[in-house]
C-alpha positions as CSV (number, residue, x, y, z in Angstrom):
1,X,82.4,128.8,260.6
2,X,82.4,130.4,257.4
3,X,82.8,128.4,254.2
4,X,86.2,129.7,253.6
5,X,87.2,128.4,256.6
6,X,85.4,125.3,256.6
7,X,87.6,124.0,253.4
8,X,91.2,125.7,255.3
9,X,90.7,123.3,258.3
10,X,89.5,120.3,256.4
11,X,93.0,120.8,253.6
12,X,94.4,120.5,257.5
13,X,93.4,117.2,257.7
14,X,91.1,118.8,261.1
15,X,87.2,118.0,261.2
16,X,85.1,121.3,260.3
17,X,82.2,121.6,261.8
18,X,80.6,120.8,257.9
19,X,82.2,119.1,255.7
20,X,82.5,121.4,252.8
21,X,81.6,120.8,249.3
22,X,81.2,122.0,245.8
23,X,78.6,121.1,243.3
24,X,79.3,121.7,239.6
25,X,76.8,121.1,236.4
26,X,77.2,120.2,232.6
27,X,75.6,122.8,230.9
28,X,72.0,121.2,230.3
29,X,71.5,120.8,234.1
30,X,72.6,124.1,234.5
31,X,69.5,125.5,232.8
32,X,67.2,123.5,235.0
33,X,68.7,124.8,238.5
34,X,68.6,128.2,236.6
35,X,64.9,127.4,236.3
36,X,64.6,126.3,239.9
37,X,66.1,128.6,241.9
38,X,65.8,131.8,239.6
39,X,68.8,132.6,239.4
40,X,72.7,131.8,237.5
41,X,74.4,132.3,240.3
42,X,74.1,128.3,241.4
43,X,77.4,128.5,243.8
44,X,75.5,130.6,246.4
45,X,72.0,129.1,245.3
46,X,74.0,125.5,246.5
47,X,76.4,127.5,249.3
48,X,79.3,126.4,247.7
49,X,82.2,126.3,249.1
50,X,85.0,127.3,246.6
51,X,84.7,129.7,244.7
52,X,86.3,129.2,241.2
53,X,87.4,131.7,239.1
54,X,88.8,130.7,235.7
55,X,92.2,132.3,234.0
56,X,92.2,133.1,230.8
57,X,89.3,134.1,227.8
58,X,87.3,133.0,225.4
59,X,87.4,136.9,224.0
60,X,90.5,135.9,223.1
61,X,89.6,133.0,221.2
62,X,87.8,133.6,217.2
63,X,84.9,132.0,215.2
64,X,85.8,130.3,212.1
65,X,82.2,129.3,211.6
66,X,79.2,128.3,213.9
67,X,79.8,126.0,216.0
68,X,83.2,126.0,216.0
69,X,85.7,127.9,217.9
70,X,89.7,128.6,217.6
71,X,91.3,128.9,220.6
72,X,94.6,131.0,221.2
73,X,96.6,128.3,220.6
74,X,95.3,127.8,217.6
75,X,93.4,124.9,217.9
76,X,89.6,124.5,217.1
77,X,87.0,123.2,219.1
78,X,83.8,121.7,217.5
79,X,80.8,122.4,220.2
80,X,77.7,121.6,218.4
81,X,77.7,118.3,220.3
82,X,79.6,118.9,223.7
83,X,78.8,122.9,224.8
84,X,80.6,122.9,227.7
85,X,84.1,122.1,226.2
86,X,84.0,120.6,222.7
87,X,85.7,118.1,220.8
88,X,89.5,119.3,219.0
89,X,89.2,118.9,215.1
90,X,91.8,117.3,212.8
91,X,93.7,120.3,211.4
92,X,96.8,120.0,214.2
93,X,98.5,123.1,215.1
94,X,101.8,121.2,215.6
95,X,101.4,118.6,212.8
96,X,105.1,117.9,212.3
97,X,108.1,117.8,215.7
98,X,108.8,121.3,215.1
99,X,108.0,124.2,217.0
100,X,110.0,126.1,213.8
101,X,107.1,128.9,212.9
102,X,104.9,128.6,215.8
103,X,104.3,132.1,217.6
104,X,102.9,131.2,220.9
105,X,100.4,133.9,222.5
106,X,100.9,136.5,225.2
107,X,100.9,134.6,228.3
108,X,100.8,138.0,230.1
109,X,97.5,139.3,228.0
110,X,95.5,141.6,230.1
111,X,92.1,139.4,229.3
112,X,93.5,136.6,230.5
113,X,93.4,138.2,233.9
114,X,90.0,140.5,233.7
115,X,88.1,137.9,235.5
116,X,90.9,137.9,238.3
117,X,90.8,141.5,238.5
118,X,86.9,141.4,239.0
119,X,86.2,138.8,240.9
120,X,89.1,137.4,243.2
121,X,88.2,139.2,246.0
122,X,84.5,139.4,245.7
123,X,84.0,136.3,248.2
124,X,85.5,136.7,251.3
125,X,83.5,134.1,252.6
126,X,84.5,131.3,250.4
127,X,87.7,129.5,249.2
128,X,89.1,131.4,246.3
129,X,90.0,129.0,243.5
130,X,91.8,130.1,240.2
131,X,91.3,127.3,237.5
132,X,94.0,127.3,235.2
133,X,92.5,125.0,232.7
134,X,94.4,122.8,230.8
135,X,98.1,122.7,231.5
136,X,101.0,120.7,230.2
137,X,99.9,117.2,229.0
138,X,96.6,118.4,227.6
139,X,97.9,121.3,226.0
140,X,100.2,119.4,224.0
141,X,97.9,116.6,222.8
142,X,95.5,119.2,221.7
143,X,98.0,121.1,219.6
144,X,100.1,117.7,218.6
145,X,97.4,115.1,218.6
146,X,96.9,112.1,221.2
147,X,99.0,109.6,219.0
148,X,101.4,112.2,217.8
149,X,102.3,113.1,221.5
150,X,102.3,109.6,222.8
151,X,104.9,108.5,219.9
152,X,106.7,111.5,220.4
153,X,107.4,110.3,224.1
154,X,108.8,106.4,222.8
155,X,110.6,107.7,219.9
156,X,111.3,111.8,220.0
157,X,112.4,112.6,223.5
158,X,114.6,116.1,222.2
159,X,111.7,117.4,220.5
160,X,109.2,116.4,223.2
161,X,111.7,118.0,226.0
162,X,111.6,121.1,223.8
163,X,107.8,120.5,223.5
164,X,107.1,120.8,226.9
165,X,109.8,122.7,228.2
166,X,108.3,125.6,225.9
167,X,104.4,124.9,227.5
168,X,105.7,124.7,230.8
169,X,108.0,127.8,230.6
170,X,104.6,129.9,229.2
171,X,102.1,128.4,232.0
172,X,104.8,129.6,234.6
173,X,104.5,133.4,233.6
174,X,101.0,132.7,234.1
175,X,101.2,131.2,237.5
176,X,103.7,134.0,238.3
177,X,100.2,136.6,237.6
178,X,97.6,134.8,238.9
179,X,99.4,134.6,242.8
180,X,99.6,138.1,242.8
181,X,95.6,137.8,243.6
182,X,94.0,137.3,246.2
183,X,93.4,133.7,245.7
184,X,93.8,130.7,248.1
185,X,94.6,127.8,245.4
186,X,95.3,127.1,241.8
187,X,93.8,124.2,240.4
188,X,95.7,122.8,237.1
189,X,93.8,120.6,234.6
190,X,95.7,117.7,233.2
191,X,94.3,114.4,232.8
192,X,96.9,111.6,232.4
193,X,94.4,108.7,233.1
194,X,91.8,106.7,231.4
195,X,89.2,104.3,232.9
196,X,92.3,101.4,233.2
197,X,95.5,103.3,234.3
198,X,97.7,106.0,233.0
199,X,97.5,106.6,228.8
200,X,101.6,107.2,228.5
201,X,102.1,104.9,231.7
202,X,104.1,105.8,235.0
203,X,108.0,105.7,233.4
204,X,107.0,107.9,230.9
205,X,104.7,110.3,233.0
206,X,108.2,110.2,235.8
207,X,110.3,111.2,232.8
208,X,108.4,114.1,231.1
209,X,105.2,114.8,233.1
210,X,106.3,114.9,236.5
211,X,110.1,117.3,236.6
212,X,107.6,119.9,234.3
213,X,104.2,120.1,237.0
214,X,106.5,120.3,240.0
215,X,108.7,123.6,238.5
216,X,104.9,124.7,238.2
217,X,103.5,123.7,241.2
218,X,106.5,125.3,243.3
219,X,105.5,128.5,241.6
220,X,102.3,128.4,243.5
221,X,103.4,126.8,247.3
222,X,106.5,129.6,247.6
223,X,103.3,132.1,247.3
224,X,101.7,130.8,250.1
225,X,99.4,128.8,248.1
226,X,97.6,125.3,247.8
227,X,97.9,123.2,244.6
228,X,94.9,121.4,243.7
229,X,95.3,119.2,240.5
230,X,92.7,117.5,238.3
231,X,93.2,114.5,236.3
232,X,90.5,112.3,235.3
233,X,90.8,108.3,235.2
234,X,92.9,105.4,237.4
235,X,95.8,107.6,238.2
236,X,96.3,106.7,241.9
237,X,99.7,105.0,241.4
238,X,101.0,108.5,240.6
239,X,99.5,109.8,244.2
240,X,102.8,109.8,246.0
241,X,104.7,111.6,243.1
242,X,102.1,114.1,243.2
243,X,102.6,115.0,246.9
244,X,106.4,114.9,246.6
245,X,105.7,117.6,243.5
246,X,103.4,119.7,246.3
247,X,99.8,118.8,245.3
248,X,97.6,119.3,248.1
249,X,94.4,118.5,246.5
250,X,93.4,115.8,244.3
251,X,90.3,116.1,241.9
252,X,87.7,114.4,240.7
253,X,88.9,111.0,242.8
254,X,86.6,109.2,240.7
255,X,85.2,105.9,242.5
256,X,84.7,104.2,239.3
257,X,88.1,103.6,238.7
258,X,90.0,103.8,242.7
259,X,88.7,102.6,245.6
260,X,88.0,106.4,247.5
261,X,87.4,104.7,250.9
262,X,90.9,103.0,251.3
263,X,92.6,105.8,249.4
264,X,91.2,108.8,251.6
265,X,92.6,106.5,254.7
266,X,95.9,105.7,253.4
267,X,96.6,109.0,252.1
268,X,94.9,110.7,255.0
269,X,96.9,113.5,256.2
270,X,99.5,113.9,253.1
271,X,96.8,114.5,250.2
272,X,93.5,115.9,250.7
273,X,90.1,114.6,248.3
274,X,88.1,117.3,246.5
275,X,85.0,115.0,244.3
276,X,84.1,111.4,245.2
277,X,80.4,111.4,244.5
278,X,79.8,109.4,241.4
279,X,78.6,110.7,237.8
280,X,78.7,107.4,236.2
281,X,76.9,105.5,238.6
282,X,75.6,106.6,241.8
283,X,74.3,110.1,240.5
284,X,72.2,109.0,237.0
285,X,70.7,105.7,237.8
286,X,70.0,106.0,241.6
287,X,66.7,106.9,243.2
288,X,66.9,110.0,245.4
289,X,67.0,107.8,248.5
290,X,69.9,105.9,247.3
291,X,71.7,109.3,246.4
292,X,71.1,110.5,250.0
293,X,72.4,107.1,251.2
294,X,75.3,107.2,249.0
295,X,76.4,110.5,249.7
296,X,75.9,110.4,253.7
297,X,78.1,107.3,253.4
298,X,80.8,109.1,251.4
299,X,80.6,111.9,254.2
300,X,80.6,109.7,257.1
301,X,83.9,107.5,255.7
302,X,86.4,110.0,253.5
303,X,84.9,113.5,255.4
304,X,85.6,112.1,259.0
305,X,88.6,114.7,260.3
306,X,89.1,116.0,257.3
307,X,91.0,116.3,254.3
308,X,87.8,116.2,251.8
309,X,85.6,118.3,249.7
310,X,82.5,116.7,248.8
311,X,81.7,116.7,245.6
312,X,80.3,115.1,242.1
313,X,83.5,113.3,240.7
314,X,82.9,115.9,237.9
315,X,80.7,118.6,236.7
316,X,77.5,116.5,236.9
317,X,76.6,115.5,232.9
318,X,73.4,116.0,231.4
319,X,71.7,112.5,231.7
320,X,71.5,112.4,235.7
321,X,67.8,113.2,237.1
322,X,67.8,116.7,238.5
323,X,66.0,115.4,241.4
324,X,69.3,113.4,242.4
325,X,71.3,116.7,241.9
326,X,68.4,118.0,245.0
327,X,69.1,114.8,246.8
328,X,72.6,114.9,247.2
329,X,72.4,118.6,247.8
330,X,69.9,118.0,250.6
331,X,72.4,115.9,252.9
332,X,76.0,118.1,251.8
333,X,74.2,121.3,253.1
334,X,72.9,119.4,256.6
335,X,76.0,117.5,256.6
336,X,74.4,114.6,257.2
């Protein structure tokens, strides 16, 4: 079987003869597989399955000063600690509940597509992932602030309708562009979670969150395509709302904070697993024999007929032992 259609029979919920997975690295790691296998192509150095092409760019984003960097939207990301995303500064782009001035960008900017047009059918051989980055919640909060967004939701509810009416309403032109690729799935960013349960808590996700992803989400399944959705932290109460809104594929299913095993059987069938492996725990302060155990158990349990991509619960961070990122590579390519 090819990769490609390794990951279509397991989002079947049928057993593949592999059980297909994806293994993504923090940017300090990066540079040592760089160093081991001689090359910066890491998702055929791994055999990756998906291959994930991102939407947007940052040649459309400016440099105030080193180190920091001013995103379309407006808002600036300090990277001199984090590299691989950054940390939003103070200076809000929305700092009072007005949209009153605000000119939003293009969402139909040609550079925001080049790496679609390049690459998107490049790798017939694996499944083709377009990776929206941050969507609705996230791309609020980072213009608004947290707080601002949070009280918005007890005590604004026009101007956060408005809010996120107007985000939604822009990623949907963008959706509308990116299924006109060759592409199998569109993953959205958006976490909603923290380490103890949702941060604006279900009623509130139900009566903003949840109408806004599913007008975007339909704008992907009536092209033929899957949803996946990534959302860091305990969010598993929200797993049913998420099928009903068409989510095929959850991401990073972090086994820190659910319990994978009971969740991949309950939900077997209906909503399909993509991460699982765990950056907090099992990957940094293992041995490489408990890695292999730990992910050959993971296989064995949430891979068996289906429905799972094995993965690091996220892109691996910069503290874990490169000889576990070998370890747990070892058994995902023999599948065992």
């Amino acid at each position: 079987m090819t990769r490609r259609e390794r990951v279509l029979k397991a989002l079947e919920f049928q057993q593949p003869d592999l059980t297909p997975y994806d293994i993504g690295l923090t940017w300090p790691l990066r540079k040592q597989a760089y160093a081991y296998f001689g090359t910066e192509d890491l998702g055929e150095a791994f055999g990756n399955h998906l291959y994930s092409i991102g939407v947007g760019s940052e040649e459309l984003w400016t440099e105030p000063k080193p180190g920091l960097r001013r995103d379309e939207f407006g808002v600036v990301w300090d990277r001199t600690i984090d590299q691989d995303i950054g940390t939003t500064t103070t200076d809000l782009v929305i700092p009072e509940p007005t949209l009153a001035g605000y000119t939003w960008p293009d969402p139909l900017e040609a550079r925001r597509f080049a790496d679609l047009e390049r690459y998107a059918g490049a790798a017939p051989d694996q499944f083709v992932v377009a990776d929206f980055g941050f969507t609705l919640f996230e791309r609020a909060w980072t213009m608004r602030g947290m707080e601002n967004v949070l009280m918005d939701m007890a005590a604004n509810e026009r101007f956060t309708d408005e809010f996120l009416d107007a985000i939604c309403d822009w990623n949907i032109e963008v959706v509308k562009r990116i299924v006109k690729y060759p592409v199998d799935a569109v993953l959205f960013g958006d976490d909603w979670g923290c380490q103890r349960g949702l941060i604006m808590g279900p009623k509130l996700w139900r009566r903003f969150i949840k109408p806004r992803i599913a007008r975007m989400y339909k704008e992907v399944t009536d092209a033929g395509r899957l949803v996946f959705i990534h959302s860091c932290g305990d969010v598993d109460e929200l797993f049913d709302d998420l099928v009903e809104a068409g989510v095929r594929v959850f991401n990073p299913f972090q086994p820190e904070v659910m319990d994978t095993f009971a969740l991949a059987k309950k939900y077997k069938g209906r909503l399909a697993f993509y991460g699982g492996i765990s950056t907090q725990r099992l990957l940094p302060y293992s041995t490489p024999d408990q890695v292999r155990a730990g992910v050959r158990n993971i296989i064995k349990r949430i891979g068996k007929g289906g429905g799972y991509i094995a993965a690091p619960a996220h892109a691996t961070p910069k503290d874990t032992p490169f000889e576990n990122i070998l370890a747990m590579w070892e058994v995902l390519r023999a599948g065992r």
